[in-house]
TIMILUM-880109 format. One record per residue (C-alpha): x, y, z; residue in one letter. Coordinates in nm, 3 decimals. Example, Ala and Ser with C-alpha at 12.3 -4.5 7.8 and 13.67 -1.06 7.14 Angstrom:
% residues 2
node px=1.230 py=-0.450 pz=0.780 res=A
node px=1.367 py=-0.106 pz=0.714 res=S
This chain:
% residues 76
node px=-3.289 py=6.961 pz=-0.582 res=X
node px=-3.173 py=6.656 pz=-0.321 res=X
node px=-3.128 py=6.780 pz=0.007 res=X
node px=-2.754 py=6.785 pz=0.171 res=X
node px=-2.706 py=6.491 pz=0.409 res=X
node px=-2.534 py=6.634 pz=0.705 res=X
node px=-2.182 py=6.468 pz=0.759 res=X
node px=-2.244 py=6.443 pz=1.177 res=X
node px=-2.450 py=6.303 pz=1.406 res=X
node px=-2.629 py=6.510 pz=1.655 res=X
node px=-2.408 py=6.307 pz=1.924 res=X
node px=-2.106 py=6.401 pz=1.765 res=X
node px=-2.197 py=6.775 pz=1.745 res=X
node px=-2.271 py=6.778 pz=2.098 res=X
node px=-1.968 py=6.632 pz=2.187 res=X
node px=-1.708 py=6.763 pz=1.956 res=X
node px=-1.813 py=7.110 pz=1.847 res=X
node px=-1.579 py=7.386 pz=1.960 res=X
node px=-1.656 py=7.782 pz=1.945 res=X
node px=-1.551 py=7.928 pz=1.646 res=X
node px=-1.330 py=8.212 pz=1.617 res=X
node px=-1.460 py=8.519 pz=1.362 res=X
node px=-1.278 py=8.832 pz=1.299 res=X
node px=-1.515 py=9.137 pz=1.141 res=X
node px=-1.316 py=9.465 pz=1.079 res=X
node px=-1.028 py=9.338 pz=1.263 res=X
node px=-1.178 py=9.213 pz=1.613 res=X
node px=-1.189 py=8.891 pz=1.701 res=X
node px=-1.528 py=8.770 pz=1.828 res=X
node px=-1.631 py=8.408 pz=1.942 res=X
node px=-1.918 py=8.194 pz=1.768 res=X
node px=-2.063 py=8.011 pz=2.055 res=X
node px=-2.214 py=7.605 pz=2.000 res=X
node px=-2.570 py=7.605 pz=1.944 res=X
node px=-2.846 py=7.372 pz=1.872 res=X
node px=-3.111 py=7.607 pz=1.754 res=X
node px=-3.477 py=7.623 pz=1.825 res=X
node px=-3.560 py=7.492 pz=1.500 res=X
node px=-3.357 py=7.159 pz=1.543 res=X
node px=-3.051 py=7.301 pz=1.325 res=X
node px=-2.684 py=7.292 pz=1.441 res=X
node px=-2.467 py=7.512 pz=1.434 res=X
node px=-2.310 py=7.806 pz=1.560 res=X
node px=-2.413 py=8.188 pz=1.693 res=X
node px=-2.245 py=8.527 pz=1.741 res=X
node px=-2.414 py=8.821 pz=1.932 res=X
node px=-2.213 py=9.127 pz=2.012 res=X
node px=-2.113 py=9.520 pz=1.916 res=X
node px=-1.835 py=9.687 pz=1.745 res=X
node px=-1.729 py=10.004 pz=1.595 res=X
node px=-1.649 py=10.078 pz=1.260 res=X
node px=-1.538 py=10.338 pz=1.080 res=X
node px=-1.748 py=10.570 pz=0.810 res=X
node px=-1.538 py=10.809 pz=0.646 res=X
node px=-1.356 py=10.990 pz=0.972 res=X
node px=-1.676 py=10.929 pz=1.184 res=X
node px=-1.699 py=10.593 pz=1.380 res=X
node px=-2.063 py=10.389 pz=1.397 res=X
node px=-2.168 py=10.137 pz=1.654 res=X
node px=-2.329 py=9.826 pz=1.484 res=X
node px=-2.505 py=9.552 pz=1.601 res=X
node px=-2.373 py=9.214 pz=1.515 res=X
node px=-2.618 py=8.850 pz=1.463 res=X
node px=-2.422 py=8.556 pz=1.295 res=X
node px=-2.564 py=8.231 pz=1.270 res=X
node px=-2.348 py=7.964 pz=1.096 res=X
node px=-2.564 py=7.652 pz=1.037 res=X
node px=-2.505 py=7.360 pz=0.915 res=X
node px=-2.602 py=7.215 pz=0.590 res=X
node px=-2.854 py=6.910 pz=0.659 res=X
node px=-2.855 py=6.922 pz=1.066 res=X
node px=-3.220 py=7.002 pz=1.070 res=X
node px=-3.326 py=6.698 pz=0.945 res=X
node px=-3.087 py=6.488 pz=1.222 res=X
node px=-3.252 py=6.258 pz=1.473 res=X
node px=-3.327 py=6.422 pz=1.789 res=X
């Protein structure tokens, strides 16, 4: 299968990328820019929330990454 060409340069990434905004269970949360260790663009979320379980409420850990397509392979 052909790999995915990504649509930006690494320039343009740095430059233009904005936070993204995520709602899980109802509470807005902010994806932060990041260029990852591995060379890959993208985006990252780190944070807690509550949720609900029946009438008891849980505390759970949250890890998003939102990469994108191709960006790996993008001149440094």
């Amino acid at each position: 299968m052909a790999k995915s060409a990504c649509p930006v340069t690494r320039a343009e990434f740095v430059s233009d990328a904005k936070p993204v905004e995520v709602i899980i269970n109802g509470i807005p949360m902010t994806a932060e820019v990041k260029e990852f260790s591995t060379g890959s663009l993208g985006w990252y979320l780190n944070g807690k929330a509550n949720i609900k379980v029946g009438e008891k409420t849980v505390s759970v850990q949250i890890g998003m990454n939102l990469t994108i397509v191709g960006s790996k392979e993008l001149p440094k």
